[in-house]
N, C-alpha and C positions, 0 to 999 in steps of 0.2 A: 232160604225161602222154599214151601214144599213147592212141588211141580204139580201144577192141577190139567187136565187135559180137557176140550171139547173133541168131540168126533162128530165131525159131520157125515151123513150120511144122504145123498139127495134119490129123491124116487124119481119114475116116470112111467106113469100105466104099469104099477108092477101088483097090486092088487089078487093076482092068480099065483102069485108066485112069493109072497113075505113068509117069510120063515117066524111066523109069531112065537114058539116054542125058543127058536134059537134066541129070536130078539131078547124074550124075556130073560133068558139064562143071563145072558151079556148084563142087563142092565141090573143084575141081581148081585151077578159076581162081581159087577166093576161098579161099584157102588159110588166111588170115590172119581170116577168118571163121568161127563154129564153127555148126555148124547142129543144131536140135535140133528132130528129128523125131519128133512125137508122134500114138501108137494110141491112136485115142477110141472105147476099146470097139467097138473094128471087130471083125461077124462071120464076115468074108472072110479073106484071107490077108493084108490089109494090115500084120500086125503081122510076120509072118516075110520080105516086099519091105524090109519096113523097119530090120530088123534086117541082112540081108544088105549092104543098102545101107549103113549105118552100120561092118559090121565092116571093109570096104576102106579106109576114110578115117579118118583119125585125128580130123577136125576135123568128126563127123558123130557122132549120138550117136542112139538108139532109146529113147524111154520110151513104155512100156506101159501104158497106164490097161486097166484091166480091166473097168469099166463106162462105159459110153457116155454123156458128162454134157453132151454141147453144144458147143461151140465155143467157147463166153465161161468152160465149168470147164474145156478142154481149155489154154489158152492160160493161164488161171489159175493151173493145177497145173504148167504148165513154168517159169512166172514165179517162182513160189517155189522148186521144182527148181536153179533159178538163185542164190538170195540169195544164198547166201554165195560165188560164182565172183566173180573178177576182172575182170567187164567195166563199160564206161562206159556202154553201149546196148544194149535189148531193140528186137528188130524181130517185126513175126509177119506172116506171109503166106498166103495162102491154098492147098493144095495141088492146085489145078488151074492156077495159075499161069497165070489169069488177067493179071495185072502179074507180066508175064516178069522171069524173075531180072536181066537188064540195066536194066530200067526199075527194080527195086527197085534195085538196088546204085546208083542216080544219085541215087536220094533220101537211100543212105545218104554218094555222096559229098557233097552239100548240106548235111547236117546236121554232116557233117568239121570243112565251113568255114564253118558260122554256129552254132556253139556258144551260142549268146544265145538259139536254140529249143531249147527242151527236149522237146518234142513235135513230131513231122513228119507230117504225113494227107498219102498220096495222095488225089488229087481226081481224079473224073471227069469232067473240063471238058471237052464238045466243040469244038474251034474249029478254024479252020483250022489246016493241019503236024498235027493228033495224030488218030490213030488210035482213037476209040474205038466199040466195038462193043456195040452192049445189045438185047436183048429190047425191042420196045416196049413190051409192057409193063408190064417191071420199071424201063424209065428212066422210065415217067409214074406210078407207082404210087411209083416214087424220090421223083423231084419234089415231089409230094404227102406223102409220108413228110419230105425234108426241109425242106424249107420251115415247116410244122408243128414241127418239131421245132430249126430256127433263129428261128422269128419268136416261138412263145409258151414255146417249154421253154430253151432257151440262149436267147434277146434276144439273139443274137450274130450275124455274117454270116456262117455259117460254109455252102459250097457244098455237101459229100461227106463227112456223119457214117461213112457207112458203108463206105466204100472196104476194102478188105481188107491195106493196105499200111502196115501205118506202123513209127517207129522213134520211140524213148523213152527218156529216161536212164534209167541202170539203177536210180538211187537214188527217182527218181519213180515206174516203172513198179512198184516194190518196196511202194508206198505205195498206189497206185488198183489194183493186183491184190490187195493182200492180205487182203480180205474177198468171199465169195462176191457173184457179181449176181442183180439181181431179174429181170434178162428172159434169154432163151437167145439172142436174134438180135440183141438193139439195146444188148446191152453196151458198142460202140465211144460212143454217146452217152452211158452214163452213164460210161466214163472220162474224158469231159468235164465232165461235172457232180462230179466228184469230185474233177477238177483246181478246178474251180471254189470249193470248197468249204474248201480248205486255201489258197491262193493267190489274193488279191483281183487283181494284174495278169495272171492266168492268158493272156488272151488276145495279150498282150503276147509271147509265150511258146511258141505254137503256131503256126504255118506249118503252110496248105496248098500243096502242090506239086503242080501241074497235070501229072498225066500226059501222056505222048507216046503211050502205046499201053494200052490194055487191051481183050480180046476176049472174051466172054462167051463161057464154054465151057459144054456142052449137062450136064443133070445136074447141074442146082446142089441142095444139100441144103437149098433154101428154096422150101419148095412154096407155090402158088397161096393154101392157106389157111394158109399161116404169113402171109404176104404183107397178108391179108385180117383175123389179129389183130393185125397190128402197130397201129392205134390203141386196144386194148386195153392195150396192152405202153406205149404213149405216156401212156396215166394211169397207169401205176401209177407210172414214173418220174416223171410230172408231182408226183406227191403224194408219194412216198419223198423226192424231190432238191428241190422245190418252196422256191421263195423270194418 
C-alpha cells in the first residue's frame, strides 16, 4: 500500500509572520503530500493568508475554527477533519517552522522505511553536526519540564515530549485525538500516555529521531507564565493517566 501523509499545521495570530514563499515551495515540492492548514480562532487575517494560500494548490486545504481552543483542539479538530480520507500518516508541525519543512520531510522519509514505528517525535538533541537553537531558558525550563515528565509520569527514556514535529499512523493517531485533552500545552505527553494505555509494548513502537536543525523563532505562543504552570498541567496528567 503506498504511504500517503497529511501535515497538519495549526495557526494562531501569525498573519505578520507566514512564510508564503516557503509555504508555496513545500506545497510544490511535496506534491504527493496534502497539507492541512488550520485557523485557531485567529483574530488577524491569518484565516484569509490561509485561505489564499490553499486556493492555488490543490494538495493544500484551509479549515477555519472560529474560536480559539489551543493548539492540542486545533490539531484535534484537523485529526478528525481527517477520519475518514485515505491516508496511512498524520503529521502536525508547528507554523513558525521552527523544524524547517526539509527536516520535517526526512522524518517522514524514516518513518517510509521503518514501518514497525507507528509514532515518530522529533527530538531536540544537541550534539555535534546539528543545528539547534533555543532560548536558555526554555531549553533549562525544558530539561526540568522533561526529565519530570520521563522519569515519574512515563518511567520511560524518552528525551523531547514536546518537540513540535511528529508523524503517526493514521489509524492510531484517529484513536489518541479522539477525545478532547486535559492540558492546552503538554498534550504531546499525554498522547503518550494514551498510547500507553491501549498498547502494553507501546514503546517498542515510537522512535525518537534526532534533529539536524531546529531554531527557535522569536513570538512563541508559550509565555513565561504558561511555562511557570506547566507543573500544574504535570499533576493533573499525573492523576488523569496515572498508573
Amino acid at each position: 500500500m503506498d504511504k500517503k501523509l497529511l501535515l497538519i499545521i495549526p495557526f494562531y495570530n501569525e498573519a505578520s509572520r507566514i512564510e508564503r514563499d516557503t509555504f508555496t515551495q513545500a506545497f510544490t515540492s511535496h506534491a504527493n503530500c496534502d497539507f492541512l492548514l488550520v485557523n485557531d480562532g485567529s483574530s488577524d487575517n491569518t484565516a484569509l493568508i490561509l485561505n489564499k494560500l490553499s486556493d492555488k494548490f490543490p494538495n493544500a486545504t484551509a479549515l477555519d475554527l472560529k474560536k480559539n481552543g489551543g493548539k492540542a483542539e486545533a490539531i484535534r479538530q484537523a485529526v478528525l477533519y481527517s477520519k475518514d480520507k485515505s491516508y496511512t500518516h498524520i503529521g502536525y508541525l508547528d507554523a513558525d517552522l521552527a523544524t524547517p519543512f526539509d527536516e520535517f520531510f526526512r522524518i517522514w522519509e524514516f518513518a517510509c522505511k521503518n514501518p514497525n514505528y507507528t509514532f515518530v517525535m522529533g527530538s531536540r538533541i544537541k550534539k555535534l553536526g546539528s543545528d539547534i537553537t533555543r532560548y536558555s531558558y526554555r531549553h533549562y525550563s525544558g530539561r526540568i519540564f522533561a526529565t519530570i515528565a520521563s522519569k515519574l509520569i512515563l518511567k520511560a527514556p524518552v528525551y523531547d515530549t514536546q518537540c513540535g514535529a511528529k508523524i503517526i499512523t493514521h489509524d492510531l493517531a484517529a484513536t489518541l485525538f479522539e477525545k478532547p485533552f486535559i492540558t492546552k500545552w503538554v498534550f504531546d505527553l499525554e498522547l503518550l500516555l494514551r498510547y500507553r494505555e491501549i498498547e502494553k509494548n507501546y514503546l517498542h513502537k515510537i522512535f525518537e529521531y534526532g534533529l539536524s536543525i531546529w531554531i527557535e523563532k522569536g513570538d512563541s505562543k508559550i509565555t513565561f507564565k504558561d511555562l511557570l504552570g506547566f507543573p500544574y498541567q504535570l499533576v493533573k496528567i499525573h492523576f488523569a493517566y496515572g498508573k
